[in-house]
MARPAKOL-886345 format. One record per residue (C-alpha): residue number from 1; residue in three letters; chain; x, y, z. Coordinates in Angstrom, 1 decimal, decimal comma. Last residue first. Example, Ala and Ser with C-alpha at 12.3 -4.5 7.8 and 13.67 -1.06 7.14 Angstrom:
2
+-----+---------+--------+--------+--------+--------+
: num : residuo : cadena :     px :     py :     pz :
+-----+---------+--------+--------+--------+--------+
:   2 :     ser :      A :   13,7 :   -1,1 :    7,1 :
:   1 :     ala :      A :   12,3 :   -4,5 :    7,8 :
+-----+---------+--------+--------+--------+--------+
This chain:
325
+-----+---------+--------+--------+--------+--------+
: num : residuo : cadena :     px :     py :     pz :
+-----+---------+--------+--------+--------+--------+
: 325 :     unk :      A :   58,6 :   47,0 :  -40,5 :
: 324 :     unk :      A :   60,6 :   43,7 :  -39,1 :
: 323 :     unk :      A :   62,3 :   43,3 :  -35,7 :
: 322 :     unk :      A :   64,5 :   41,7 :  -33,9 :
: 321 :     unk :      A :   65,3 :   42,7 :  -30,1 :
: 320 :     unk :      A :   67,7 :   40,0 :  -29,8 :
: 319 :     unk :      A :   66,3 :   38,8 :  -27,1 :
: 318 :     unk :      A :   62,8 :   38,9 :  -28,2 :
: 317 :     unk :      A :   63,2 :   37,4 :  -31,1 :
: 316 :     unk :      A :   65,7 :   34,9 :  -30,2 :
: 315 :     unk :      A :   62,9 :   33,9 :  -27,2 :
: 314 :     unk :      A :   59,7 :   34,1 :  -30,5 :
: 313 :     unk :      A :   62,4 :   31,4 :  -31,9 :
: 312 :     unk :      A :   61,8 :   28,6 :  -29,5 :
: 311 :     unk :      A :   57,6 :   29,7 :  -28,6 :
: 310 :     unk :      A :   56,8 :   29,1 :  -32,0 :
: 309 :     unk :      A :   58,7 :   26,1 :  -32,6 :
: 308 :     unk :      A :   56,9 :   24,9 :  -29,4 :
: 307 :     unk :      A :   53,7 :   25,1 :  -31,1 :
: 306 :     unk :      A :   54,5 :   24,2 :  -34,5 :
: 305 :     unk :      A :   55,8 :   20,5 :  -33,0 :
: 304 :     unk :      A :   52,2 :   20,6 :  -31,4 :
: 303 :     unk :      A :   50,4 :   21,4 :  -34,6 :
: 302 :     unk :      A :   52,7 :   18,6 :  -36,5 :
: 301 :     unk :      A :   52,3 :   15,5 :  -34,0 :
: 300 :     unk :      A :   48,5 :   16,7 :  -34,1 :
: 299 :     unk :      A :   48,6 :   16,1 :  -37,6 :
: 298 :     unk :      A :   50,6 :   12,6 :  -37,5 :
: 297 :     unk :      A :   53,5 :   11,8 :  -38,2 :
: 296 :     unk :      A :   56,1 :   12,5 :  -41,2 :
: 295 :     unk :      A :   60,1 :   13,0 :  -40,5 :
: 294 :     unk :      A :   62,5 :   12,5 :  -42,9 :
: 293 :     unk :      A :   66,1 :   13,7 :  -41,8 :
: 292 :     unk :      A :   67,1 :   15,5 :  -45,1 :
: 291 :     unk :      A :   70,8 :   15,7 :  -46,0 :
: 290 :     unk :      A :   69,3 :   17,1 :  -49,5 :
: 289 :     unk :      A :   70,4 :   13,9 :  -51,9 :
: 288 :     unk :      A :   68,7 :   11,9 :  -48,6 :
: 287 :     unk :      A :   65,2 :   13,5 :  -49,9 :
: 286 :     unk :      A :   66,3 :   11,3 :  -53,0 :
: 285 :     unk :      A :   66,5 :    8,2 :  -51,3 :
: 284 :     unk :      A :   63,7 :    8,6 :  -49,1 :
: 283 :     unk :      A :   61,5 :    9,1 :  -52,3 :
: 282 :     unk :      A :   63,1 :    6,3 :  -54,0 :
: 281 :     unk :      A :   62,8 :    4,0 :  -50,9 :
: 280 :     unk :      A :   58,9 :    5,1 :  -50,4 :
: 279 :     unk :      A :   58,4 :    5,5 :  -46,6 :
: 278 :     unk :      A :   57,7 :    9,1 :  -47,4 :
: 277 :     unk :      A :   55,2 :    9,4 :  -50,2 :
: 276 :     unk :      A :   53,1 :    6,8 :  -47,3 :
: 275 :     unk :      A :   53,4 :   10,0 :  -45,2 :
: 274 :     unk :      A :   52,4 :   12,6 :  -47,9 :
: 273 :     unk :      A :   49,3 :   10,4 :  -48,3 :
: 272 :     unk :      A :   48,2 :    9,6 :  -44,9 :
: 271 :     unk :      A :   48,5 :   13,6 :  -43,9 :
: 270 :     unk :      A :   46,7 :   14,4 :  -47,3 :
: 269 :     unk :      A :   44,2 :   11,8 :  -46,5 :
: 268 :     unk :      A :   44,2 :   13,5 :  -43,1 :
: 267 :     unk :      A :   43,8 :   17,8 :  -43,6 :
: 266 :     unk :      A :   40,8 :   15,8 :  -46,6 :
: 265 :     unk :      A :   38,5 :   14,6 :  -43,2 :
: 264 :     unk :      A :   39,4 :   17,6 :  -41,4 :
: 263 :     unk :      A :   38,1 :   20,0 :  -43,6 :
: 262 :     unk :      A :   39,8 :   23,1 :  -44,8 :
: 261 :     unk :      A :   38,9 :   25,7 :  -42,1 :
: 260 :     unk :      A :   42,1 :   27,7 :  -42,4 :
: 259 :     unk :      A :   44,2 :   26,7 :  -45,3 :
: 258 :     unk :      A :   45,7 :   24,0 :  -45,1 :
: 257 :     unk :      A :   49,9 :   23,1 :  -44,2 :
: 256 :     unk :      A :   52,8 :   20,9 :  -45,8 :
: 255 :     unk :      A :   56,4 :   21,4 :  -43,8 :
: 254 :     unk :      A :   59,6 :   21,8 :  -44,2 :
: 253 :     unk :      A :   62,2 :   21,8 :  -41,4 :
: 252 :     unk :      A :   65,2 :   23,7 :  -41,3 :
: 251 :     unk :      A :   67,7 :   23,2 :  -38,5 :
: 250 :     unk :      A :   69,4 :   24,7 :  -35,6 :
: 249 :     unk :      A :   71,5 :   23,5 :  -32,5 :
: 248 :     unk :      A :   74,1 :   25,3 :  -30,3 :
: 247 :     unk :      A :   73,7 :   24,3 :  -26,5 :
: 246 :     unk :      A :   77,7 :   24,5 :  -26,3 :
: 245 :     unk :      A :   79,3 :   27,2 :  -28,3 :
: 244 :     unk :      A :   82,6 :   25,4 :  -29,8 :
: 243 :     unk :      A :   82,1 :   22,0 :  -30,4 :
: 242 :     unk :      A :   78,0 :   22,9 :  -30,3 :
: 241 :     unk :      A :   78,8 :   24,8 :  -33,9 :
: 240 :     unk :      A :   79,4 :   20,7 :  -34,5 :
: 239 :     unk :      A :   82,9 :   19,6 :  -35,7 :
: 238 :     unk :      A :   83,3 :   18,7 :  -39,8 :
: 237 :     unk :      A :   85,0 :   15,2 :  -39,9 :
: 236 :     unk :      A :   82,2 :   12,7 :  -39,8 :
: 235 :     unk :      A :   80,5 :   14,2 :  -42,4 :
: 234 :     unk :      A :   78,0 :   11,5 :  -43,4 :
: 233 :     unk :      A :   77,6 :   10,4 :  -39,8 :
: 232 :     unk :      A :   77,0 :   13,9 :  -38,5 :
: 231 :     unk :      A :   78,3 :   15,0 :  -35,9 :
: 230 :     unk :      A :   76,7 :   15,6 :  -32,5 :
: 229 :     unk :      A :   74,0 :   18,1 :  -31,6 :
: 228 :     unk :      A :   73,7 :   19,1 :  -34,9 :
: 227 :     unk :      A :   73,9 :   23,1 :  -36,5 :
: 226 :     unk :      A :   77,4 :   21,5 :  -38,7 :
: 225 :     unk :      A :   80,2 :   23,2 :  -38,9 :
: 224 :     unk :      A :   83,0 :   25,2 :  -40,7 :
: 223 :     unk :      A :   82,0 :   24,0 :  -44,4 :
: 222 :     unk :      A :   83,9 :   25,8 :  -47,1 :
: 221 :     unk :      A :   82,2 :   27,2 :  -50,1 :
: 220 :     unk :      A :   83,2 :   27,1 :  -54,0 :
: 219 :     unk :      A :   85,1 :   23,1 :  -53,6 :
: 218 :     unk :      A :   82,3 :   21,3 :  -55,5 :
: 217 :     unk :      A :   82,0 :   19,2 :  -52,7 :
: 216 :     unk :      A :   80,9 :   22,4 :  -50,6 :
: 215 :     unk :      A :   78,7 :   23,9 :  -53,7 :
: 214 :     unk :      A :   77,0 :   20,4 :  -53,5 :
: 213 :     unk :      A :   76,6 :   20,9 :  -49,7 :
: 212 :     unk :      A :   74,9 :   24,3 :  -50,3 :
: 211 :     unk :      A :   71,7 :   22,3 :  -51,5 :
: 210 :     unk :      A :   70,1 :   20,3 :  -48,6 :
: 209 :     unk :      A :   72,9 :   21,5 :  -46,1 :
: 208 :     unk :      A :   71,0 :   24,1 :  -44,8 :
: 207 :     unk :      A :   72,3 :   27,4 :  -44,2 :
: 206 :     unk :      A :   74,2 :   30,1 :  -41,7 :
: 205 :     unk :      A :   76,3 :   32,3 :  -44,2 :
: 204 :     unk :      A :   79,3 :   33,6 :  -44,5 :
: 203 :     unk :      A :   81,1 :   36,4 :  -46,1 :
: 202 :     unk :      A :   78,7 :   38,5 :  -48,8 :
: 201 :     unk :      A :   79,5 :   39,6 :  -52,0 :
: 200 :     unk :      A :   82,3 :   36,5 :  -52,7 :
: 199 :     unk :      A :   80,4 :   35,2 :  -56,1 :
: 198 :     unk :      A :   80,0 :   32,0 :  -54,2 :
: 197 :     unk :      A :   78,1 :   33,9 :  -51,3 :
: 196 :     unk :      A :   76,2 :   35,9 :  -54,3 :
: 195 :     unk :      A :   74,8 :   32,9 :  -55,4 :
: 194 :     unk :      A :   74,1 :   31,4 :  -51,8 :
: 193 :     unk :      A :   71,9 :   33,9 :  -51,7 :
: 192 :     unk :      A :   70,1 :   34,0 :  -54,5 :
: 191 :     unk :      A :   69,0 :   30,6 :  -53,6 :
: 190 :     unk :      A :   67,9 :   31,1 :  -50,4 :
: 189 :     unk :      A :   65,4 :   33,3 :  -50,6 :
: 188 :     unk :      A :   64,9 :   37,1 :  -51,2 :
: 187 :     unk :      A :   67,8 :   38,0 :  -49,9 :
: 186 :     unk :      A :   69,0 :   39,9 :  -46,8 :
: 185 :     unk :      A :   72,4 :   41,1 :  -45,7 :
: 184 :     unk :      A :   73,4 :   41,2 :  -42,1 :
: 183 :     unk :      A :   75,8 :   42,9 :  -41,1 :
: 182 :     unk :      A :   78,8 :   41,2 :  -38,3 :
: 181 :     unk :      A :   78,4 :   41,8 :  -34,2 :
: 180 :     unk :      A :   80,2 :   39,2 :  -32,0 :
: 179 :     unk :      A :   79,3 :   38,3 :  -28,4 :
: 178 :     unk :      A :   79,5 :   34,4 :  -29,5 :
: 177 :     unk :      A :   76,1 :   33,1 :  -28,2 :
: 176 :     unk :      A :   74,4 :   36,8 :  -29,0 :
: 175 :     unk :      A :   76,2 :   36,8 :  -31,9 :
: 174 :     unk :      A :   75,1 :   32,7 :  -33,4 :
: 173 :     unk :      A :   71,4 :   33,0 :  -32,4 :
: 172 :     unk :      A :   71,8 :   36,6 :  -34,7 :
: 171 :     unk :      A :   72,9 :   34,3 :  -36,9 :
: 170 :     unk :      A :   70,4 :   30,9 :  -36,7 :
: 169 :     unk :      A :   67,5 :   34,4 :  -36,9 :
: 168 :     unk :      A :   68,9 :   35,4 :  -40,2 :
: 167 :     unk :      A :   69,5 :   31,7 :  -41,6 :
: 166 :     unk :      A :   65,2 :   30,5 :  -40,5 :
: 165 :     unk :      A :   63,9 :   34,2 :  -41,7 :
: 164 :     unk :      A :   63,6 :   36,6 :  -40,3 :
: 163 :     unk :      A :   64,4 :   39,0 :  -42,1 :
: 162 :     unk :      A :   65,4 :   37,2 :  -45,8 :
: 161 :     unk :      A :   66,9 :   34,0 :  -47,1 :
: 160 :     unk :      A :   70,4 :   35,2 :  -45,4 :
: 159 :     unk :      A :   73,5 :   36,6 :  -46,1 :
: 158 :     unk :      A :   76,6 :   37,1 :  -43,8 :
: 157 :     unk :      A :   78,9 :   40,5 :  -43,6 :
: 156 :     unk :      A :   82,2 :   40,5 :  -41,9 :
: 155 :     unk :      A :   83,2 :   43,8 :  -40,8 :
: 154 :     unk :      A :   80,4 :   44,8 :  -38,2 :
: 153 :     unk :      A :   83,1 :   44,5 :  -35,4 :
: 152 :     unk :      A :   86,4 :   43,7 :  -36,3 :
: 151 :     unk :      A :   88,3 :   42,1 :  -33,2 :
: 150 :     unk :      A :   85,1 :   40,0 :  -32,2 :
: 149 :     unk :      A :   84,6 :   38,7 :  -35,6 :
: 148 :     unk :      A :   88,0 :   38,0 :  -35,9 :
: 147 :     unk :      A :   88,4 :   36,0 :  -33,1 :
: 146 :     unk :      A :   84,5 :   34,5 :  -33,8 :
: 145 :     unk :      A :   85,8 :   33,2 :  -37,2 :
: 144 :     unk :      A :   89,0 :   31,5 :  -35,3 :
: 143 :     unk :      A :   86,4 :   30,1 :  -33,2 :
: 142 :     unk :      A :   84,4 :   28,9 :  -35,8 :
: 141 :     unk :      A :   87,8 :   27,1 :  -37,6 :
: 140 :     unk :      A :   90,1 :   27,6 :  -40,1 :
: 139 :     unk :      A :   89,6 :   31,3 :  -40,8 :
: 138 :     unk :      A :   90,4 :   32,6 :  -44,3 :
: 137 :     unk :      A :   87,2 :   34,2 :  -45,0 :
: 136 :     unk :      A :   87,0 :   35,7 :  -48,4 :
: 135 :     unk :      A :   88,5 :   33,4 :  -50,5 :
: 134 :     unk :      A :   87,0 :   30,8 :  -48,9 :
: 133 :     unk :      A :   83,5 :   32,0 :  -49,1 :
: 132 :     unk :      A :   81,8 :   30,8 :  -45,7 :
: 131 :     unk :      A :   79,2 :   27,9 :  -44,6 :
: 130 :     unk :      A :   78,1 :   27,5 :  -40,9 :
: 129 :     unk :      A :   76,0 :   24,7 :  -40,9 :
: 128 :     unk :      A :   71,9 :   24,1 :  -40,7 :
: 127 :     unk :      A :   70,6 :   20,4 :  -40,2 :
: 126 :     unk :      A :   68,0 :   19,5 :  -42,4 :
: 125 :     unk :      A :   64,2 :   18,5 :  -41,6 :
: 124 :     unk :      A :   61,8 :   16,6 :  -43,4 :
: 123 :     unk :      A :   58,2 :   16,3 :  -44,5 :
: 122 :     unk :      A :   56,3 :   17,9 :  -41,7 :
: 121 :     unk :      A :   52,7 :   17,1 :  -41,7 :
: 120 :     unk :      A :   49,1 :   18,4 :  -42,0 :
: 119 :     unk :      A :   48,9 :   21,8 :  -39,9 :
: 118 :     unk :      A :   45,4 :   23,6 :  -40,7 :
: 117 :     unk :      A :   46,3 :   27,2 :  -40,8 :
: 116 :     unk :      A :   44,8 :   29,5 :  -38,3 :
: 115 :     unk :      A :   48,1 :   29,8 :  -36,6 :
: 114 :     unk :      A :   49,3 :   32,2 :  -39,4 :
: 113 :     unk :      A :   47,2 :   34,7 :  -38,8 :
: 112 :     unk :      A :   46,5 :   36,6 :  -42,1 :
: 111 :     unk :      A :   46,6 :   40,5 :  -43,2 :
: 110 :     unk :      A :   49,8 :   40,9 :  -41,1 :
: 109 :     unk :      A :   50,9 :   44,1 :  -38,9 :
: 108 :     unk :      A :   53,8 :   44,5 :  -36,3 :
: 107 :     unk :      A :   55,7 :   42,0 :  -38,2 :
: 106 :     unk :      A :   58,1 :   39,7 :  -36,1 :
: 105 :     unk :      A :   55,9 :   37,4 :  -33,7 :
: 104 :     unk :      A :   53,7 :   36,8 :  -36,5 :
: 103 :     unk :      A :   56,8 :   35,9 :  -38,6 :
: 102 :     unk :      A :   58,2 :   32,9 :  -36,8 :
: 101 :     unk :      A :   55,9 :   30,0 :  -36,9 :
: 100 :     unk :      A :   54,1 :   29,3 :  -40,5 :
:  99 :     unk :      A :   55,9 :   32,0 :  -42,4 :
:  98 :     unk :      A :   59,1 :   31,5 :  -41,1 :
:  97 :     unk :      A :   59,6 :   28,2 :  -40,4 :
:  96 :     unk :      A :   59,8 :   26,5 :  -43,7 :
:  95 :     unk :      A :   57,5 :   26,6 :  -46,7 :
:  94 :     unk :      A :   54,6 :   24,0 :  -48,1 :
:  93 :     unk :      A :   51,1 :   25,7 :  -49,1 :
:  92 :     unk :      A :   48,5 :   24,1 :  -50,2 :
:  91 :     unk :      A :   45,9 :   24,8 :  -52,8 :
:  90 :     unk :      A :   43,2 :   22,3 :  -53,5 :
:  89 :     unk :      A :   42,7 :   21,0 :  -50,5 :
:  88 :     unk :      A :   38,8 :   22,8 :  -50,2 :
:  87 :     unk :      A :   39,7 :   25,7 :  -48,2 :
:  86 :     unk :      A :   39,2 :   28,2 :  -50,9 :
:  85 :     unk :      A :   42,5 :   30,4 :  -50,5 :
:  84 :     unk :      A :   42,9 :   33,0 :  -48,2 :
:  83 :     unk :      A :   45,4 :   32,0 :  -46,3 :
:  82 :     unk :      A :   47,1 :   30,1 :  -49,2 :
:  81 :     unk :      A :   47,6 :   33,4 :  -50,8 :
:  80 :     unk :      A :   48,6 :   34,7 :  -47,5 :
:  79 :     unk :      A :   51,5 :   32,0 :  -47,3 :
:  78 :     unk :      A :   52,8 :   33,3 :  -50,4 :
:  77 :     unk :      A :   53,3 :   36,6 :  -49,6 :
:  76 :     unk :      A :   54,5 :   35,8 :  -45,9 :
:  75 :     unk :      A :   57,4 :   34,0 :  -47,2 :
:  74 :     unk :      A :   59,8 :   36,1 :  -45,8 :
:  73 :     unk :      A :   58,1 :   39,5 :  -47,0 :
:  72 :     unk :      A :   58,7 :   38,0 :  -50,9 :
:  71 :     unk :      A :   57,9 :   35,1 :  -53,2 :
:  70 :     unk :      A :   55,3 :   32,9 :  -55,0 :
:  69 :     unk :      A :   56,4 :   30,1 :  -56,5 :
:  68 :     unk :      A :   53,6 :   27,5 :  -57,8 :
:  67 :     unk :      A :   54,2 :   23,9 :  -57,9 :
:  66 :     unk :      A :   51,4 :   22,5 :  -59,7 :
:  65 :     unk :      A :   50,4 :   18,9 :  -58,9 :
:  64 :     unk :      A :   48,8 :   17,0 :  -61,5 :
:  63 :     unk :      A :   46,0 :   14,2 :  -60,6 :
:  62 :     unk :      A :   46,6 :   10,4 :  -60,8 :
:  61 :     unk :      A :   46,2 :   10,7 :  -57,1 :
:  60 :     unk :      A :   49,1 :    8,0 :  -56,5 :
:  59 :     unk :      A :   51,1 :    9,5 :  -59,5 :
:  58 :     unk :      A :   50,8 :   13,2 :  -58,4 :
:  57 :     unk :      A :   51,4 :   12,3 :  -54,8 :
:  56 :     unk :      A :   55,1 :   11,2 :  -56,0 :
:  55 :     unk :      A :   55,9 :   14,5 :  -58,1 :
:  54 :     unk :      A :   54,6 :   16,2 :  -55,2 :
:  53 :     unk :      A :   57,2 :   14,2 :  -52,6 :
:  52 :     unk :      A :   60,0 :   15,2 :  -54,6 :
:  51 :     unk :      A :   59,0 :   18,9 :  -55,8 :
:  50 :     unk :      A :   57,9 :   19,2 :  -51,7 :
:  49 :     unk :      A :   61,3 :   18,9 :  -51,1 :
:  48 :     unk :      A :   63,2 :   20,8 :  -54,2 :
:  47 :     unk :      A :   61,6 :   24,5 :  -53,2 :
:  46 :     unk :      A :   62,2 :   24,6 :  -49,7 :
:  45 :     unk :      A :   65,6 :   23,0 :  -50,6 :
:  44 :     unk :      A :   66,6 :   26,4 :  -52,9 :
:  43 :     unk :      A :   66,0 :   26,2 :  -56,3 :
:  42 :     unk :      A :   63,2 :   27,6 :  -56,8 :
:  41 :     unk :      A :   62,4 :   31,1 :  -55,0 :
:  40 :     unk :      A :   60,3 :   31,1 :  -51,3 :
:  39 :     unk :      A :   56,5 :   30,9 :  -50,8 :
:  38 :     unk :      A :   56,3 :   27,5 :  -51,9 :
:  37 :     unk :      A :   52,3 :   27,4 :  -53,4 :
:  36 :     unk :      A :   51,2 :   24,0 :  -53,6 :
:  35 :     unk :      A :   48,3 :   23,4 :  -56,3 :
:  34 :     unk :      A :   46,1 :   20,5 :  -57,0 :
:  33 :     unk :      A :   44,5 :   19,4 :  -60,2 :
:  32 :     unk :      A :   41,4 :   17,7 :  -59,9 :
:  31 :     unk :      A :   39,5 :   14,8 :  -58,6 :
:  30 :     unk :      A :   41,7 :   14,9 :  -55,6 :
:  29 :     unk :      A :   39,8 :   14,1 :  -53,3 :
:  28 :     unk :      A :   36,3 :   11,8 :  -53,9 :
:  27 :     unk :      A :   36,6 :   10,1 :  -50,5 :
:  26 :     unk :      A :   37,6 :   13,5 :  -48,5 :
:  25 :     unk :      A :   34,4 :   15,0 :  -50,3 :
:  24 :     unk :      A :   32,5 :   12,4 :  -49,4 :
:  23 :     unk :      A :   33,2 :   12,5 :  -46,4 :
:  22 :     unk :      A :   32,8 :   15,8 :  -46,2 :
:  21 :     unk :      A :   29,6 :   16,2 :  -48,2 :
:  20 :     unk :      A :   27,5 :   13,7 :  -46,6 :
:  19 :     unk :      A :   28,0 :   14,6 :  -42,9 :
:  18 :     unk :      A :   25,1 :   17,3 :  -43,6 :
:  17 :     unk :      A :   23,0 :   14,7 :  -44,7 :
:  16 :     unk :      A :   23,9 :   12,4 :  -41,8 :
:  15 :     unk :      A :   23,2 :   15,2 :  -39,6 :
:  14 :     unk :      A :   19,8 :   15,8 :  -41,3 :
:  13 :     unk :      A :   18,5 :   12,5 :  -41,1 :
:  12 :     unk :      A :   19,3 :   12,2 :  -37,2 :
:  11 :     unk :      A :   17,7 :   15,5 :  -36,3 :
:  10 :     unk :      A :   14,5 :   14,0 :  -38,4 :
:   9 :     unk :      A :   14,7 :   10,4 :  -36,2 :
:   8 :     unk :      A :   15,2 :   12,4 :  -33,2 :
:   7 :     unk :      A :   11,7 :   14,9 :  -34,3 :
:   6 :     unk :      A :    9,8 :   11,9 :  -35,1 :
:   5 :     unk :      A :   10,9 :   10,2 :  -31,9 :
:   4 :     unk :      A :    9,6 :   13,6 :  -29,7 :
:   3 :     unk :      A :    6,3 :   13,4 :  -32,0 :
:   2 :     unk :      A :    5,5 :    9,3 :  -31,6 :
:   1 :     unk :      A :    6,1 :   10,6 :  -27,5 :
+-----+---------+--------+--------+--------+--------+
């Protein structure tokens, strides 16, 4: 009996030993620099959101933050970095959709698993709109862009942030609904292409608002609609894509993500972090200046929100028989 309560008292020792490091390790974080990798080009809101909240974390942790760009395959060059990174919290990665939930169900072959990332919260989400070169599209409305869409098949050409991506697979959304066919011309990120819409390359475009509604006011890019269920209070006069194709809705959301097996304890000061960056008035004010819809929660919130984004876009993708070599 003394022997069997030697051996608990031992097991009990060493678990609290090997608890040590992880709590202490979440306690002690960030005694160092931090890096987030955005796997798209600056300049676009992917890369201007987690700037905002960063610049905030940085003064909390007293640590700097180091916004790294690293682009190409849809994101999916960037998000393996993170992949294989040490899992310690010291590099992050923050993107939208496609790297965390779209492009496993796209490429036949990827040296990382996406889903084996630790999700730790969703900063924001903007609403996606139908945005076109005035000079080059003269239509007045979506349905008059479907009319000639349907009457000149493959003629109108729209850009996006790449295959696959979040704007390609809102389009290809947008001709199945519509019965319309138009070419698709990728970029590598968003950014680039919204220079060449301005420059009248490409046609339209299916974006969010976060920075093409600056080059709206500015009078280089028309509006058509908004992705929204209903319309939006701060443009009360643009119609929904729903106006005219009923069940229409897309948006971006950005999120902040681990890599795989990075400690639970460090996944949720992060989490508690980034969501106390987001009740801050100056931070919400200036995620406002990008139409973002500020979202935070939880880490389980975040994994099952991943979840069903997963299985929402993997039906476009199948339906529209998209794919990705």
């Amino acid at each position: 009996m003394a022997a069997m309560k030697s051996i608990l008292r031992l097991g009990a020792a060493l678990c609290a030993v090997l608890a040590l490091p992880l709590g202490a390790g979440a306690q002690d974080y960030p005694n160092r620099a931090v890096k987030i990798i955005v796997p798209f080009p600056a300049g676009g809101t992917a890369d201007a959101m987690p700037r905002i909240v960063a610049n905030w974390l940085s003064r909390k942790w007293g640590q700097p933050i180091v916004i790294e760009n690293r682009t190409g395959a849809a994101g999916n060059i960037g998000a393996e970095a993170v992949a294989k990174a040490d899992p310690d919290g010291y590099t992050l990665l923050s993107a939208p959709p496609p790297p965390l939930v779209v492009n496993h169900n796209l490429y036949a072959k990827m040296s990382f698993d996406p889903r084996d990332f630790v999700p730790i919260v969703i900063m924001g989400r903007v609403p996606n709109g139908l945005i076109v070169n005035p000079q080059k599209v003269t239509a007045k409305s979506v349905a008059e862009v479907i009319a000639y869409a349907k009457a000149n098949p493959g003629k109108l050409t729209y850009a996006s942030s790449g295959n696959g991506g979040t704007q390609h697979l809102t389009t290809e959304m947008f001709q199945m609904m519509a019965d319309v066919k138009m070419l698709h011309v990728p970029y590598r990120g968003s950014a680039p292409a919204l220079q060449d819409l301005v420059a009248g390359n490409v046609d339209l475009m299916f974006e969010n608002l976060g920075v093409s509604l600056a080059l709206v006011k500015g009078d280089k890019l028309k509006l058509m609609a908004v992705a929204t269920p209903k319309r939006m209070a701060a443009l009360p006069d643009v119609p929904t894509m729903a106006d005219t194709l009923p069940g229409f809705e897309s948006a971006a959301w950005f999120a902040v993500v681990a890599p795989p097996k990075t400690p639970q304890a460090i996944v949720e000061k992060i989490n508690a972090d980034i969501n106390e960056a987001l009740r801050d008035p100056e931070v919400r004010k200036r995620l406002d200046t990008l139409s973002a819809e500020v979202i935070g929660g939880t880490t389980k919130a975040t994994a099952d929100y991943f979840r069903e984004e997963i299985e929402r876009w993997n039906k476009v993708i199948k339906a529209a028989n998209i794919k990705v070599e």
